[in-house]
C-alpha positions in Angstrom: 0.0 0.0 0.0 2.6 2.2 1.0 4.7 1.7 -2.3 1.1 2.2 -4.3 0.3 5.8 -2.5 4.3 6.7 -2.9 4.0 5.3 -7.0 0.3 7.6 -7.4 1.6 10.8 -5.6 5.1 10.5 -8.5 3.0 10.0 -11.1 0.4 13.0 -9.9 3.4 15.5 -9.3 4.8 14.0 -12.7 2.1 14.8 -15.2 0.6 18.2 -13.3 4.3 19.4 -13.9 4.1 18.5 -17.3 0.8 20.3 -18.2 1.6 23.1 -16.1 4.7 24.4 -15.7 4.9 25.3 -18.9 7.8 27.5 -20.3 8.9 29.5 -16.8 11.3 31.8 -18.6 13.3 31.9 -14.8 16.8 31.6 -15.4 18.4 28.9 -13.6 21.5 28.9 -15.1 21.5 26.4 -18.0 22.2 29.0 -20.6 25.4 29.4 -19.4 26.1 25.6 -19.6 28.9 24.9 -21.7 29.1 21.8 -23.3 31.3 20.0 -26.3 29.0 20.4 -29.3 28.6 21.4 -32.6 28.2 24.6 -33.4 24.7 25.6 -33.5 25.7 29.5 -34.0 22.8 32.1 -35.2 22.2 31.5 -39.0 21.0 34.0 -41.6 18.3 31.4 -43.3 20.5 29.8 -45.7 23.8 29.6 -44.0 24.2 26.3 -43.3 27.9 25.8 -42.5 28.5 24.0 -39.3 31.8 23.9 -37.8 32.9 19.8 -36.7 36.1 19.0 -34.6 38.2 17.1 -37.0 37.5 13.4 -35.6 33.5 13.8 -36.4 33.2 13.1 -32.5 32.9 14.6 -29.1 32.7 13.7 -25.5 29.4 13.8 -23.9 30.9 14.5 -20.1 29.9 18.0 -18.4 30.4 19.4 -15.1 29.8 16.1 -12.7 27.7 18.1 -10.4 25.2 18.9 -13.2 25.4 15.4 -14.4 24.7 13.8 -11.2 21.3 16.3 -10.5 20.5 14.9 -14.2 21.0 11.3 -13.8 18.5 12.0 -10.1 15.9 13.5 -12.0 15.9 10.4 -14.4 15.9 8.1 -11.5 13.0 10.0 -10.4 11.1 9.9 -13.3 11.3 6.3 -13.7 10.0 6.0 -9.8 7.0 7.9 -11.1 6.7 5.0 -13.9 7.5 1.8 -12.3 7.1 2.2 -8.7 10.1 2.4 -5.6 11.9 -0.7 -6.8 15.7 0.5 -6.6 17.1 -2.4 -8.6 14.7 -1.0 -11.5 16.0 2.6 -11.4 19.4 1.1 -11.4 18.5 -1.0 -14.3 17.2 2.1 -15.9 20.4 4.4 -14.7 22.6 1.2 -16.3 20.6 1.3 -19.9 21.1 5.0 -20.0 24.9 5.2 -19.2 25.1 2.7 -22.2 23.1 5.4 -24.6 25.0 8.6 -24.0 27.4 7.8 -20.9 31.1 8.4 -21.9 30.3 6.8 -25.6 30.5 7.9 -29.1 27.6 9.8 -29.8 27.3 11.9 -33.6 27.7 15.5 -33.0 24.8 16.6 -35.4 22.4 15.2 -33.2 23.1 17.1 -29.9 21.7 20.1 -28.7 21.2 21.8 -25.2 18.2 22.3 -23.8 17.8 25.3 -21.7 15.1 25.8 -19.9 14.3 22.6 -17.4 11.6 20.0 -18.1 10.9 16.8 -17.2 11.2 14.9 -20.6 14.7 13.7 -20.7 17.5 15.4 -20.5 15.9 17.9 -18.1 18.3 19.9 -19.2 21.8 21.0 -20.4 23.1 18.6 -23.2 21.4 16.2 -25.0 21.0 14.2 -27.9 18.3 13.1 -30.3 18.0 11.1 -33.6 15.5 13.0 -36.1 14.0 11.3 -39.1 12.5 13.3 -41.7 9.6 11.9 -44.5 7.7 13.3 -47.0 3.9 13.6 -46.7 2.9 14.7 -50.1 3.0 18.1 -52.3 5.4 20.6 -50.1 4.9 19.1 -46.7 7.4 16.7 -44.6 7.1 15.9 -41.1 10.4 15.7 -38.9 10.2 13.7 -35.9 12.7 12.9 -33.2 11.4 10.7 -29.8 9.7 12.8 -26.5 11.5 10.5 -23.2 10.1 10.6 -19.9 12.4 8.1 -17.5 12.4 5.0 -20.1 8.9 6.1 -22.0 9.8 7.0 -25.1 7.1 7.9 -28.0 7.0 10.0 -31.1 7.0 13.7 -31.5 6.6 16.1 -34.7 7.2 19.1 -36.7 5.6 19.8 -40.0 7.5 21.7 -42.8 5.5 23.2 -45.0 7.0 24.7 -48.7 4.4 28.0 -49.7 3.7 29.1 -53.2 5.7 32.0 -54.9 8.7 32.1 -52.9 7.7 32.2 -49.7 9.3 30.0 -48.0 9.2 27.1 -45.3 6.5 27.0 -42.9 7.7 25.1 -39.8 5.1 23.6 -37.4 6.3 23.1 -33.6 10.1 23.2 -33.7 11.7 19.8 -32.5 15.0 19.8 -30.1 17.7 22.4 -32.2 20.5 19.6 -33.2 22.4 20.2 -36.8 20.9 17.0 -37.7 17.1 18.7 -37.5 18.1 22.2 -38.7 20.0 20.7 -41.7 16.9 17.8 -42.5 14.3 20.8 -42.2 17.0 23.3 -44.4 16.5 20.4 -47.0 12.5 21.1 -47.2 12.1 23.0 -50.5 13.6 26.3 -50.5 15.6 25.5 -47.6 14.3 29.2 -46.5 12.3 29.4 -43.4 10.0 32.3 -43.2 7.3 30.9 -40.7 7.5 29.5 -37.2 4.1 28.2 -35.5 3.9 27.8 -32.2 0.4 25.7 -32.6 -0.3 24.9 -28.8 0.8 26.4 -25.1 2.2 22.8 -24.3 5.9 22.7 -23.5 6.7 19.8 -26.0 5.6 22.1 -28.8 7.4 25.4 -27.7 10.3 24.9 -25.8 12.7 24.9 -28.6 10.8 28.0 -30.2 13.7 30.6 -29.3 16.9 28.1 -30.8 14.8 27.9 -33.7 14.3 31.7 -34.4 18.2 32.1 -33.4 18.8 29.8 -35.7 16.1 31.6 -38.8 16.5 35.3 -37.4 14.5 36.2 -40.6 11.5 34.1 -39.8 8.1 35.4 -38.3 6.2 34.0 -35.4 3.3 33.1 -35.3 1.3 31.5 -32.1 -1.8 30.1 -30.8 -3.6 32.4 -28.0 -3.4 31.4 -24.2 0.8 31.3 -24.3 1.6 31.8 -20.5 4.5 31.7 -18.2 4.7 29.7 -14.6 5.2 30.8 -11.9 6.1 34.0 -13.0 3.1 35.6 -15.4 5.1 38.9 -16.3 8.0 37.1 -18.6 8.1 38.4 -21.6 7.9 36.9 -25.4 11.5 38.3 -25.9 13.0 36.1 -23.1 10.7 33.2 -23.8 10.9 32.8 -27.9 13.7 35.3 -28.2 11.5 37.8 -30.4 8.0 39.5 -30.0 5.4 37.5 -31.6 4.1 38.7 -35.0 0.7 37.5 -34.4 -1.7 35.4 -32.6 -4.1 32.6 -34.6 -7.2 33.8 -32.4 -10.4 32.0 -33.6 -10.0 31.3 -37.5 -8.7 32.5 -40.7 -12.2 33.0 -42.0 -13.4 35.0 -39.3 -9.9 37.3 -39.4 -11.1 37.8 -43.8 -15.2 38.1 -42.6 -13.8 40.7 -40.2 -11.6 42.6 -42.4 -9.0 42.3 -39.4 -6.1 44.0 -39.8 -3.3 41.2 -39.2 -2.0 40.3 -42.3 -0.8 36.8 -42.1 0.9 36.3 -45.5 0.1 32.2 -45.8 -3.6 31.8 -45.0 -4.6 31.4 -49.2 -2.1 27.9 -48.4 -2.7 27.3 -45.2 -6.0 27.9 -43.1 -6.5 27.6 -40.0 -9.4 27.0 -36.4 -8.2 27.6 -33.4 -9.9 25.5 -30.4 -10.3 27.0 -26.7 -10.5 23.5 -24.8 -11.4 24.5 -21.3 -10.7 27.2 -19.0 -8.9 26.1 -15.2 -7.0 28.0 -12.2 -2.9 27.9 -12.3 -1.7 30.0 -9.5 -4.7 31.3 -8.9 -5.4 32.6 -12.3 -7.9 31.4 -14.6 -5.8 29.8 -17.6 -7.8 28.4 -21.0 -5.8 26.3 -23.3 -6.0 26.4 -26.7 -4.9 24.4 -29.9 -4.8 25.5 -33.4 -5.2 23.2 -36.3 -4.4 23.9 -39.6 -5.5 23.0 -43.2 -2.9 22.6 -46.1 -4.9 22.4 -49.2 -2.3 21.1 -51.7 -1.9 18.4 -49.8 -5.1 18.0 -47.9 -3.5 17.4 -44.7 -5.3 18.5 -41.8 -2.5 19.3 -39.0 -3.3 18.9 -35.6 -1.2 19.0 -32.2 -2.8 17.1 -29.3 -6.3 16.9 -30.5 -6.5 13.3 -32.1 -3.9 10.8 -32.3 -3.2 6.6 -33.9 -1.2 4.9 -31.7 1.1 2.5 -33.7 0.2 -1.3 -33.8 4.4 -1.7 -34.5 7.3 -0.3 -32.8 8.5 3.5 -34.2 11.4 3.4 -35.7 13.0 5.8 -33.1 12.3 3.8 -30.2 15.8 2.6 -28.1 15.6 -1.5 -28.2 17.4 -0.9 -24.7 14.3 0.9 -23.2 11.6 -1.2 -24.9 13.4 -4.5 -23.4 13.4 -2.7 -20.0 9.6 -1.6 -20.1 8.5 -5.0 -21.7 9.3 -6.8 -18.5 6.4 -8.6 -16.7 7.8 -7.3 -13.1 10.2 -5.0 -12.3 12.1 -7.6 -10.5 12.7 -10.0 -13.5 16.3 -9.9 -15.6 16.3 -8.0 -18.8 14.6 -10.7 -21.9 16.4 -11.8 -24.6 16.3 -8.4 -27.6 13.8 -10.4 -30.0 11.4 -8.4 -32.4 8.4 -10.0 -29.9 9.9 -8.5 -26.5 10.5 -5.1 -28.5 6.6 -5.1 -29.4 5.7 -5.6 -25.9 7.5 -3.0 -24.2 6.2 -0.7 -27.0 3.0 -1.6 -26.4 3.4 -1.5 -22.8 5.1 2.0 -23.1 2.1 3.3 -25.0 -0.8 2.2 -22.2 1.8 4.0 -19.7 1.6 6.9 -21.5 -1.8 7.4 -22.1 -3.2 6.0 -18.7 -0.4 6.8 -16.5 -1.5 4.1 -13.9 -3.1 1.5 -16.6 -5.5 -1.6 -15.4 -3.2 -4.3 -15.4 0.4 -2.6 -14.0 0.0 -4.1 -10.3 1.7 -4.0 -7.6 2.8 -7.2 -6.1 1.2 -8.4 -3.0 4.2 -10.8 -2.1 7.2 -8.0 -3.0 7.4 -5.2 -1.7 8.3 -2.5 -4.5 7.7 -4.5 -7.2 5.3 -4.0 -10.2 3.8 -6.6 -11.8 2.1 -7.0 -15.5 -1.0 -9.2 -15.2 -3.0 -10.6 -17.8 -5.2 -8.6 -19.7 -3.3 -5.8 -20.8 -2.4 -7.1 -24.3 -6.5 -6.9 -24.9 -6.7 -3.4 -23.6 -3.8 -2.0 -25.7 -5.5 -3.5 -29.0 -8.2 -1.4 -28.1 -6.6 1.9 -27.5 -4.3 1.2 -30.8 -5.0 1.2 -34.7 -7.4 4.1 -34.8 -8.0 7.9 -34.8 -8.6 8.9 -30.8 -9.2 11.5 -28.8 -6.0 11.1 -26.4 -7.5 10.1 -23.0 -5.4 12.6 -20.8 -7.1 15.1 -23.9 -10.7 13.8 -23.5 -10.5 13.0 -19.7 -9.0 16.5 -18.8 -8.9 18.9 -21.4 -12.4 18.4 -23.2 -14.4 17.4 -20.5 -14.8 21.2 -19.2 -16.6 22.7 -22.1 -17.7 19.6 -24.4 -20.3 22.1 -26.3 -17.1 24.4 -27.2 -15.2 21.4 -28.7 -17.9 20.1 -30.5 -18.3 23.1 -32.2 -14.9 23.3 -33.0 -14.7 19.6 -34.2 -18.1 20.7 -36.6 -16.3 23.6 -38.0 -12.9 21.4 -39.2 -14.7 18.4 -40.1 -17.4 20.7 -42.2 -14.9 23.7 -43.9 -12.2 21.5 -44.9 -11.8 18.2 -47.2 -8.8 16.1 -45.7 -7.2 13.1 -46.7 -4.9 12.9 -44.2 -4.6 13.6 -40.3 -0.9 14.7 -39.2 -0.8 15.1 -35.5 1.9 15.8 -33.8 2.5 13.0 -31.4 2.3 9.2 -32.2 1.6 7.4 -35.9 1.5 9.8 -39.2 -0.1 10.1 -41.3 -3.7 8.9 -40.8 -5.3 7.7 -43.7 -9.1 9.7 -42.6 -11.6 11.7 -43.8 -13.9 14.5 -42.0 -16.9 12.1 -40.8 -13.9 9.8 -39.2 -12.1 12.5 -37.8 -15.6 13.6 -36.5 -16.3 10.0 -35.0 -13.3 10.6 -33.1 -15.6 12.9 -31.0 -18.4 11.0 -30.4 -18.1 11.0 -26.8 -19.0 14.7 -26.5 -22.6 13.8 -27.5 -23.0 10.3 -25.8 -21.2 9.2 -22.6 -20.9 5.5 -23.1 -19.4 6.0 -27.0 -16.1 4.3 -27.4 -15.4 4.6 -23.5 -11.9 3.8 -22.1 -11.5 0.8 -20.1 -12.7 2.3 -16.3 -10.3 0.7 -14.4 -7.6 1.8 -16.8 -8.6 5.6 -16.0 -9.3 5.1 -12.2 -5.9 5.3 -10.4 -4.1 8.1 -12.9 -6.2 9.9 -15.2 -9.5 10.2 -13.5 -7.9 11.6 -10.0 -5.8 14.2 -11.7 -9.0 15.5 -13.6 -11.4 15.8 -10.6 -8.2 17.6 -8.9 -7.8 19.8 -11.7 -11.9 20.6 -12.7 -12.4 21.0 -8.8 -15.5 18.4 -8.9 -16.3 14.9 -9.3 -15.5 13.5 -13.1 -17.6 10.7 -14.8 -15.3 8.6 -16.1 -16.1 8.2 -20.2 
């Protein structure tokens, strides 16, 4: 019981943190981190030339004072995912000095993150893989992996090429390595003029100011609702490094039926409907979050950032074998399995109920071990139902959308009516989705009937539904 209530408060503190303390713009010293990295120096658009020590390779080693609060904060986050067993944070503390301890790692995909999160690294220097593919006429998405302890899963920017000359469009920077700047510098042009900061989650943002250092030419553009915490009073210099040159309120049509004045030079390529999902107190002040999706007619892709989602059926390509074996295990006190393609798929699938459920159904503690966490039968059954399919996220539906269901629907009415998609691109998990307006629209069913396409209950009871009454301040019926 005691290792239970210890595992629920980690995993409370763990995701409020992540929804909330978004961006602080405090300065805690990581900017003035140096670390051994390529240079990632302030580039004029198409300047790409990046300086490389003459071996190709650096050292990943820092100051060991700001390695070891790293390496504690990892250990911390993997508490908050697989209980107090200390032989599984050393086993996760192990698999991680393997990845980026005092190996080899290639310069052009390292970066520094400086302001402090909980997805891995926290902060100061890190490294991520990006992988960049084409998604028809003048779009590509660019994705690299979001890591919380040993949870890794998907995460994307969209590049979109505009008509006449003007340039890359760039959806929700990813983390600022050479690799990424020089994958999203091979999008078209190679020009980037836009920078859309689509969401106030930190996932989406918090690389915003390396990216305009990086395109000082580019403008930016960002949903409404962008807030600092604790502090309220930082300012869009300090935060993304320039002022913002304008704010996606409501939708494009409404800005043209208006005759607002903002001139927003891309909406005849690219339109977009912005969503306010639900109102709620942070520090005492009344917050509403918002999302903006966007339509890109030449390739009828409807871009969204958290909205909907398809949760792979197979590994990502991204995915660390090392961490999938380590997640895959039916207790926390067994030995690592053998690496076959069938112990990868579990600790994928595994990894993805984690993620969305944050306490799913069958992750037990273990009656006769103290500590221990124990997979029991079942869950295989309730990650085929969660996978394969266009979703409302349930930490989305369960939190977000459950405030103001009447001002999503009409949201969800307005996309799935104005614009003709093909193809869903959202920004975390499987792209793109094969789906048309109507299916897109089914997504949402739950907004008009309770009981449509419901979440397993007992998967929602000790995470997600707990966190939501505690942040709508009332009793939540589970859907």
């Amino acid at each position: 019981m005691a290792a239970t209530m210890l595992s629920a408060v980690l995993h409370a503190m763990s995701i409020l943190i992540l929804l909330f303390s978004v961006m602080t713009g405090l300065s805690t010293g990581v900017d003035g981190m140096q670390i051994n990295k390529t240079n990632t120096k302030p580039q004029n658009n198409m300047n790409k030339n990046v300086a490389r020590r003459n071996d190709g390779v650096i050292s990943t080693s820092t100051n060991p004072a700001i390695s070891s609060r790293r390496d504690v904060f990892r250990a911390a986050a993997s508490v908050a995912i697989f209980g107090v067993n200390s032989n599984n944070i050393a086993n996760a503390a192990d698999l991680k000095q393997q990845v980026d301890g005092n190996n080899i790692i290639n310069p052009d995909q390292m970066y520094n993150q400086r302001f402090p999160t909980l997805f891995d690294p926290i902060y100061g220097s890190g490294n991520r893989r990006t992988i960049k593919r084409q998604l028809g006429p003048n779009i590509w998405s660019l994705e690299q992996n979001l890591q919380l302890g040993p949870l890794q899963t998907p995460l994307r920017c969209v590049v979109i090429q505009l008509d006449e000359g003007n340039g890359l469009w760039v959806h929700a920077p990813l983390a600022p390595t050479p690799e990424f700047f020089d994958l999203v510098e091979s999008c078209g042009s190679g020009v980037v003029k836009h920078v859309v900061v689509p969401s106030y989650a930190l996932e989406h943002k918090v690389f915003v100011k390396d990216a305009l250092e990086r395109w000082t030419d580019a403008q930016l553009w960002t949903s409404p609702g962008q807030f600092s915490f604790p502090i309220r009073s930082v300012s869009s210099e300090f935060v993304f490094g320039k002022s913002v040159d304008g704010v996606l309120s409501t939708s494009d049509d409404d800005q043209a039926s208006n005759n607002m004045k903002m001139d927003i030079p891309w909406t005849s390529e690219i339109q977009y409907e912005t969503l306010a999902a639900g109102t709620f107190s942070i520090g005492g002040t009344p917050t509403t979050f918002y999302e903006t999706a966007f339509f890109h007619k030449k390739s009828k892709s409807l871009i969204v950032t958290d909205a909907v989602a398809r949760i792979d059926q197979t590994v990502p390509e991204l995915n660390d074998p090392d961490l999938l074996l380590l997640v895959s295990k039916r207790s926390t006190s067994d030995p690592l399995p053998d690496d076959t393609p069938e112990a990868r798929l579990v600790g994928w699938e595994k990894t993805a109920l984690l993620v969305s459920y944050f306490f799913p159904e069958h992750e037990e503690p273990d009656p006769s071990k103290f500590g221990v966490v124990t997979w029991t039968e079942g869950w295989h059954n309730n990650f085929k139902a969660l996978s394969g399919r266009v979703l409302v996220p349930p930490v989305v539906r369960t939190l977000l959308y459950a405030q103001d269901p009447k001002r999503v629907r009409e949201w969800v009415e307005r996309v799935s009516k104005r614009w003709e998609f093909e193809q869903i691109v959202p920004a975390h998990f499987d792209a793109p989705i094969k789906a048309t307006p109507a299916e897109f629209s089914q997504a949402f069913a739950f907004l008009d009937d309770d009981g449509a396409d419901a979440f397993p209950a007992a998967d929602l009871a000790r995470g997600l539904k707990p966190i939501a009454d505690l942040a709508l301040g009332r009793k939540q019926k589970i859907r």
